[in-house]
N, C-alpha and C positions, 0 to 999 in steps of 0.2 A: 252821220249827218253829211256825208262827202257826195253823195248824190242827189241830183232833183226832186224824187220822191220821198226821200227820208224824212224834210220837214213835213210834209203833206199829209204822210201816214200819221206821226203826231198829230197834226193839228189836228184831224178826223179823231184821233181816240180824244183826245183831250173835247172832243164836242159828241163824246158818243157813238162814236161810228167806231165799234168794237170790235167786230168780228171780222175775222178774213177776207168773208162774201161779202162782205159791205164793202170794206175797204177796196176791195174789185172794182165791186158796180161805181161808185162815187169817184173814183180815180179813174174811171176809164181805162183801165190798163190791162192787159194780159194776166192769168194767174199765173203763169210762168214770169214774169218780172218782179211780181210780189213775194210770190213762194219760199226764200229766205229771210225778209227782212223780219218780220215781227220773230222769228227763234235770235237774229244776230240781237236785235233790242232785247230781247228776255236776257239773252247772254250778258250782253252790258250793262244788267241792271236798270236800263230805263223804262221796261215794261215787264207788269207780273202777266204768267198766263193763268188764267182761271177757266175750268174746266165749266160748261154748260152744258153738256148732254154726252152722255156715255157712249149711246149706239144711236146713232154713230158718233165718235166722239170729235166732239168741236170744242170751242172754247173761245172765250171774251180776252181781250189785250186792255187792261189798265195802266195807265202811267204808276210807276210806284214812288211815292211820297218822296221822297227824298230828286225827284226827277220832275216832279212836277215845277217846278221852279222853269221847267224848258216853257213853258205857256208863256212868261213875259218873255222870252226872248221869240220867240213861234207869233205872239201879237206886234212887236216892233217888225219881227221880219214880213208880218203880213201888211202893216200899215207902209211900211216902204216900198212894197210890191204895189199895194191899192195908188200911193202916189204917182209912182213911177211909170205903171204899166196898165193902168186900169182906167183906161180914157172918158169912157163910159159913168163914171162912181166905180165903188167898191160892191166887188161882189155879194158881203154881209156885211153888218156894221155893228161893232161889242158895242155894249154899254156899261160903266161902272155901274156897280150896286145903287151909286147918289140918281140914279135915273138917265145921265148926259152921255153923252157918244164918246166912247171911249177913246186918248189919244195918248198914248204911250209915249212916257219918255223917261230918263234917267239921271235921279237928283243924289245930289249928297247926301249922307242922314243930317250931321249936323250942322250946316250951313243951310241948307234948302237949296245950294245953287243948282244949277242945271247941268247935266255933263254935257259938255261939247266934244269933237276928239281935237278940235286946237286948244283945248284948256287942259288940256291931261297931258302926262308926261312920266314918261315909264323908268326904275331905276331897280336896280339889283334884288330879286329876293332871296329869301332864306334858303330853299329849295331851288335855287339857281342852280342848274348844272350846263356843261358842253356835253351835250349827246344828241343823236337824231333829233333834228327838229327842232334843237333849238340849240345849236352848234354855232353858227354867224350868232344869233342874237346874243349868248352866253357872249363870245369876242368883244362883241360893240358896249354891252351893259359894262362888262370890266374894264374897258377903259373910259368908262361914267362914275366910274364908283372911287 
């Protein structure tokens, strides 16, 4: 996800736009800029490849189940994009299942509050460790804890 196309590729499969040549034509993009991503997502487990024609062989890109979960995070990322950069409206608009315009956002289960990120507040977990990447953070949380 560390580049500008990687959510993009998602959101397209996550709406259908399966295949390779799609994903080309609809991203505007070179084949050559696209030509690893969907093998590095198959590798990461975020997308299966499914085989759709032999000769020549092509194939469809599904999100696999357990990855699917990236679509709420792919629809907040797109509704902060429609706010932010999309002066015009938004280029599509979801709708929930209830009929209404979909607007994404992130509640507690058992409270029903709202998450804000001034209302949240990070503390040590189980799986805390000092290594790449989360070396400073490991530091600071331990002397939280």
């Amino acid at each position: 996800m560390g580049d500008w196309s990687s959510p993009l590729v998602l959101r397209d499969i996550s709406l259908g736009i399966d295949t390779f040549e799609e994903l080309v034509r609809n991203l505007g993009v070179s084949r050559a800029l696209l030509k690893d991503r969907p093998d590095r997502f198959v590798n990461g487990d975020v997308l299966e490849r499914v085989e759709r024609s032999a000769r020549p062989q092509r194939f469809r890109y599904l999100l696999t189940a357990s990855r699917r979960e990236l679509v709420t995070v792919l629809l907040a990322l797109t509704q902060r994009g429609d706010r932010w950069h999309a002066p015009d409206g938004p280029p599509m608009v979801f709708r929930h299942h209830c009929g209404e315009v979909l607007k994404v956002s992130i509640t507690r289960r058992t409270c029903s509050g709202a998450v804000h990120p001034d209302g949240v507040s990070v503390q040590p977990g189980p799986g805390g460790r000092a290594a790449p990447g989360t070396l400073v953070i490991a530091e600071r949380l331990a002397g939280m804890a």
